[in-house]
C-alpha positions in Angstrom: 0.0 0.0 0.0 1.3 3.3 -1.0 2.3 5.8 1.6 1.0 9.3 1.6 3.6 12.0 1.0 4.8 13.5 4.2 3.8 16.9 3.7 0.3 15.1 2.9 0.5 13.5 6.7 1.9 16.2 8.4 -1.1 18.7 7.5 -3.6 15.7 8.2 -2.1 15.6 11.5 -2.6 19.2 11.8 -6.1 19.3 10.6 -7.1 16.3 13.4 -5.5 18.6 16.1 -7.7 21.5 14.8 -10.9 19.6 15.0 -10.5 17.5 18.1 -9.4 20.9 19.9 -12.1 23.2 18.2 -14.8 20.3 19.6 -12.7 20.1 23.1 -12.6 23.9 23.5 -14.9 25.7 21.8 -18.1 23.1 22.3 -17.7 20.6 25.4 -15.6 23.3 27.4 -18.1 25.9 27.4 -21.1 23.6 27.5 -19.8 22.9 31.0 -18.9 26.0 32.2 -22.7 27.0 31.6 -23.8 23.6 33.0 -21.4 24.6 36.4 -23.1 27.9 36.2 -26.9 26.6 36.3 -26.4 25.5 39.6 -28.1 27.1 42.7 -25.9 29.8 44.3 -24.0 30.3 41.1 -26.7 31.5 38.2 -27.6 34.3 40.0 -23.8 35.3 38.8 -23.9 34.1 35.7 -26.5 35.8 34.4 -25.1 39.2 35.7 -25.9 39.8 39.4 -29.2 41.4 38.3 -30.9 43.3 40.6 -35.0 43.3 40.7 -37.1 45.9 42.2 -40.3 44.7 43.7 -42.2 44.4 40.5 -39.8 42.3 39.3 -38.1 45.0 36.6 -34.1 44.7 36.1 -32.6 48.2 38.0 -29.1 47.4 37.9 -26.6 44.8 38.9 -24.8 44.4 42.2 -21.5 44.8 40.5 -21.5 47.9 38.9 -22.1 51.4 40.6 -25.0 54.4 39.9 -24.9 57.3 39.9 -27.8 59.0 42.1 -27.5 62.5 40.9 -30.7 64.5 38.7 -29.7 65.7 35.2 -27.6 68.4 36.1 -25.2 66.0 38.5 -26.7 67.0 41.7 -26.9 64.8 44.6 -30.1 63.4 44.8 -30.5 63.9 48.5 -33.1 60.8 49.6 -30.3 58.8 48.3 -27.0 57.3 49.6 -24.5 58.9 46.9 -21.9 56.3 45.3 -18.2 57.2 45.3 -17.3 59.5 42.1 -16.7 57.2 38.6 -13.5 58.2 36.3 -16.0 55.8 33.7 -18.2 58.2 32.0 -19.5 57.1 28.6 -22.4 58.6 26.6 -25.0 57.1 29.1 -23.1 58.7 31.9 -21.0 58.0 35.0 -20.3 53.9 35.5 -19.9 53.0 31.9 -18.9 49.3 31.5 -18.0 50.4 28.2 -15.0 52.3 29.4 -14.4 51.0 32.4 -11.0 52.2 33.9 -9.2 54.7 36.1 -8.4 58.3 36.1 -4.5 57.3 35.7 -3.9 60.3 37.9 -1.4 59.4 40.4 -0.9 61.5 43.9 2.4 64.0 41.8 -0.6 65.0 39.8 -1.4 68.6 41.8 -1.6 71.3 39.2 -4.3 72.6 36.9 -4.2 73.3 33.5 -5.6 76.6 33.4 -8.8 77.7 31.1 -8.3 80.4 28.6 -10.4 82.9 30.7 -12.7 83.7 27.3 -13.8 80.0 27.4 -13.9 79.3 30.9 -13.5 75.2 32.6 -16.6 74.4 30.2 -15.5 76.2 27.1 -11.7 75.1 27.5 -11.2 71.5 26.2 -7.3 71.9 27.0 -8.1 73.0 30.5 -8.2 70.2 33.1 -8.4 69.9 37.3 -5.5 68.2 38.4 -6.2 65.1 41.4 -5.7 67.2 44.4 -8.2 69.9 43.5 -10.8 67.2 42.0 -10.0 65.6 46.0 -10.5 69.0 47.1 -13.7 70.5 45.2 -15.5 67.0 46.1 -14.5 67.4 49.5 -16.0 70.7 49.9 -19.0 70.0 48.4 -20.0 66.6 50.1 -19.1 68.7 53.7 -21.8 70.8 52.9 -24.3 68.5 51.6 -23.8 66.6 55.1 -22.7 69.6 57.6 -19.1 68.4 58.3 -16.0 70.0 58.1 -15.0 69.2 54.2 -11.3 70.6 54.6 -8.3 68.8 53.8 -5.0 68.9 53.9 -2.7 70.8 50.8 -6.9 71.9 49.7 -7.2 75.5 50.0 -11.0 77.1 51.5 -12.0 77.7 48.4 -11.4 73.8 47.0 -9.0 74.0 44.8 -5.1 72.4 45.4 -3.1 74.6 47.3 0.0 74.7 45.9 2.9 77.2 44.9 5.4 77.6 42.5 8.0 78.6 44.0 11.5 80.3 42.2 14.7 80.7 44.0 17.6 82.8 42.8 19.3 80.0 42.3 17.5 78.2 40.5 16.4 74.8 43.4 17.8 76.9 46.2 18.7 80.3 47.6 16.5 83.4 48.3 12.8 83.0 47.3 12.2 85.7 44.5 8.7 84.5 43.9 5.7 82.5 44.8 2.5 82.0 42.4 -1.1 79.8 43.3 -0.6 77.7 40.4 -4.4 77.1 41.1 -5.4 80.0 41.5 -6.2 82.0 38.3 -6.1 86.0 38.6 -10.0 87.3 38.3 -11.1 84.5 39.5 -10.0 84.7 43.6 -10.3 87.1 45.7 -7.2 86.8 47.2 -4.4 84.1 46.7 -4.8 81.4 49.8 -1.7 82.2 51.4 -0.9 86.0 51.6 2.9 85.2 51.4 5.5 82.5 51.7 9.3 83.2 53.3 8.5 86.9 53.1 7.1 86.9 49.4 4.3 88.2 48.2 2.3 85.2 46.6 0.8 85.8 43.5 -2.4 84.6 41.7 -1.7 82.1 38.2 -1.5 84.1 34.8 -3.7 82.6 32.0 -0.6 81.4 29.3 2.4 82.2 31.6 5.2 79.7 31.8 5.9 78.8 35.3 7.9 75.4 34.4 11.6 77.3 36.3 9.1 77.2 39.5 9.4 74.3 42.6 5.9 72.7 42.9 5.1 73.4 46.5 2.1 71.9 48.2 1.0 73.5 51.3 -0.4 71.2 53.9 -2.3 74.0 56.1 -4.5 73.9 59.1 -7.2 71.4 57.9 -7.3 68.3 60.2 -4.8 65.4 59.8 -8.1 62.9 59.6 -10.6 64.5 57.3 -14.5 64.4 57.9 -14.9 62.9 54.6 -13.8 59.7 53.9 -11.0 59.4 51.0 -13.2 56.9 48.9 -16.1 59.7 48.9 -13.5 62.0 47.0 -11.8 59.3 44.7 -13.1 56.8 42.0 -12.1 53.1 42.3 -9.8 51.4 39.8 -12.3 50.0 37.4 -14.9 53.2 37.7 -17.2 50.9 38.0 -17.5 50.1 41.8 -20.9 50.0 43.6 -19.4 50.0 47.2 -18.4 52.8 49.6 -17.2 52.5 52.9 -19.1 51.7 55.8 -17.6 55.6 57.5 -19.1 57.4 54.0 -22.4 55.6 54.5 -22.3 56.6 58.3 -21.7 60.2 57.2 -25.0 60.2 55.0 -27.8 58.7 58.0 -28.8 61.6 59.3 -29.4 63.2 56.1 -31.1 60.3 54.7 -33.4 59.9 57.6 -34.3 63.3 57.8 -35.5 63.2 54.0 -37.3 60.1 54.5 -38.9 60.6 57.8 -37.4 57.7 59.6 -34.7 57.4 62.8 -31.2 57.6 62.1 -31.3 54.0 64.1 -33.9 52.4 61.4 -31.1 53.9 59.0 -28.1 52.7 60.3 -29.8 49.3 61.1 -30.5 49.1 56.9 -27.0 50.4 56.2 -25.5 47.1 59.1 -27.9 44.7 56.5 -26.0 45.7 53.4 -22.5 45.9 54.9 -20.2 43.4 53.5 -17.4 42.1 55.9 -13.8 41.4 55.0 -13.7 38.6 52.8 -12.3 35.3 54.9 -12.3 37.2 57.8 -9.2 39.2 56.9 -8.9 40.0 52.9 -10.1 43.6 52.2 -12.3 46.0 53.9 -15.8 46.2 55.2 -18.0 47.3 52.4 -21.4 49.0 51.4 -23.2 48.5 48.0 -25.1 51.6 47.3 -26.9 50.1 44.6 -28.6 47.6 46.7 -28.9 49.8 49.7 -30.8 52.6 47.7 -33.2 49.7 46.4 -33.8 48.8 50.1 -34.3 52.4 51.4 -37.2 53.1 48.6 -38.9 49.4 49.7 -38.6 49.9 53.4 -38.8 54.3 53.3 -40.0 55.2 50.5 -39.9 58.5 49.7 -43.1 60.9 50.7 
């Protein structure tokens, strides 16, 4: 019997692999990874961690965060607010679509300053650096809940409080001159600090090149341990997160109670159910999921 030609075999060979893995892979493999996932404790996963309100309707899922804000991005005030989302798509914050993180590490403390004719809206160059975006948020949430919403290198106005600082020579020597990269002139009333080392400081010039300057944070008066919590004021990793600590739901009882007529205990008692612990006992950190908590508050308190 006549043998096949090698180059013959070799792709027969080659073509069994193909087929017996295509059928191992892309057939039995994921007909049992569905099968696995049909079972009670696991589907509920599967299918997406759907949450159902009490008519049986889809809100959300427990996995990814909401915002609670009305259409102009204010805090809807019956409501627990989520932690802020660096994922905003077309439909808004907490886009799976573009799920992923500001990239903005803790060096990142100046703005890039609007062209004062276009203004922060008008300026698509223009951008708040971390600290201020940590500061503004801060501000804002320690009104919305009465507390003290200074930090630390955040001036009273919210912004970042930071100098540039130029020495005569150069990194060292005499200060000759101190500038509120943050601040832009017209805008403040009066730089943060009135001077630094016996220099006037200065308000930030639209266009002026302040890269000879030494960034300078200064830390201030604000209290070592702010009111508000630091995942109130920064966006998780994947943007996406629908859990906020159990010290940022704490600050947000007595509000919520007072808009929905209930105790601050009945409250805190709802916020205790949806409190996740650490997982094992000892990976992570005590967690609340907004998402599920809000659902719960309009079932148990709904909204008058």
């Amino acid at each position: 019997m006549a043998r096949l030609p090698r180059w013959i075999s070799q792709h027969l060979a080659a073509l069994r692999a193909v087929l017996v893995f295509t059928v191992l892979t892309g057939i039995i493999y994921p007909l049992a990874v569905l099968a696995v996932a049909q079972i009670p404790g696991l589907n509920d996963r599967a299918e997406g961690s759907l949450i159902y309100d009490a008519e049986g309707n889809v809100v959300g899922s427990s996995l990814i965060g909401q915002s609670f804000t009305d259409d102009d991005g204010e805090a809807l005030l019956p409501y627990f607010q989520s932690r802020p989302s660096a994922a905003a798509g077309e439909e808004g914050d907490y886009d799976p679509l573009v799920s992923g993180a500001s990239n903005l590490g803790p060096e990142n403390v100046v703005d890039a300053l609007p062209d004062p004719a276009l203004g922060w809206d008008g300026d698509e160059n223009a951008s708040k650096s971390l600290l201020t975006q940590v500061c503004e948020r801060s501000l804002q949430i320690g009104e919305r809940e009465g507390v003290d919403g200074s930090r630390p290198y955040c001036t009273d106005t919210g912004v970042g409080a930071v100098l540039g600082v130029f020495y005569s020579e150069g990194t060292s020597g005499e200060v000759t001159r101190a500038v509120s990269l943050n601040e832009e002139c017209g805008t403040a009333q009066a730089p943060f600090l009135a001077e630094y080392e016996g220099v006037q400081v200065e308000c930030a010039e639209y266009g002026e090149d302040y890269a000879a300057a030494i960034i300078t944070p200064i830390e201030g008066d604000a209290p070592e341990e702010p009111a508000v919590p630091a995942d109130a004021v920064t966006a998780s990793g994947s943007g996406l997160d629908p859990h906020i600590s159990p010290e940022y739901a704490d600050l947000q009882v007595e509000r919520i109670a007072a808009e929905r007529d209930a105790s601050t205990e009945d409250i805190e008692a709802l916020v205790e159910e949806h409190t996740a612990g650490r997982f094992l006992g000892f990976m992570g950190e005590p967690a609340v999921n907004v998402v599920e908590l809000n659902l719960a508050l309009d079932e148990e308190y709904p909204v008058s």
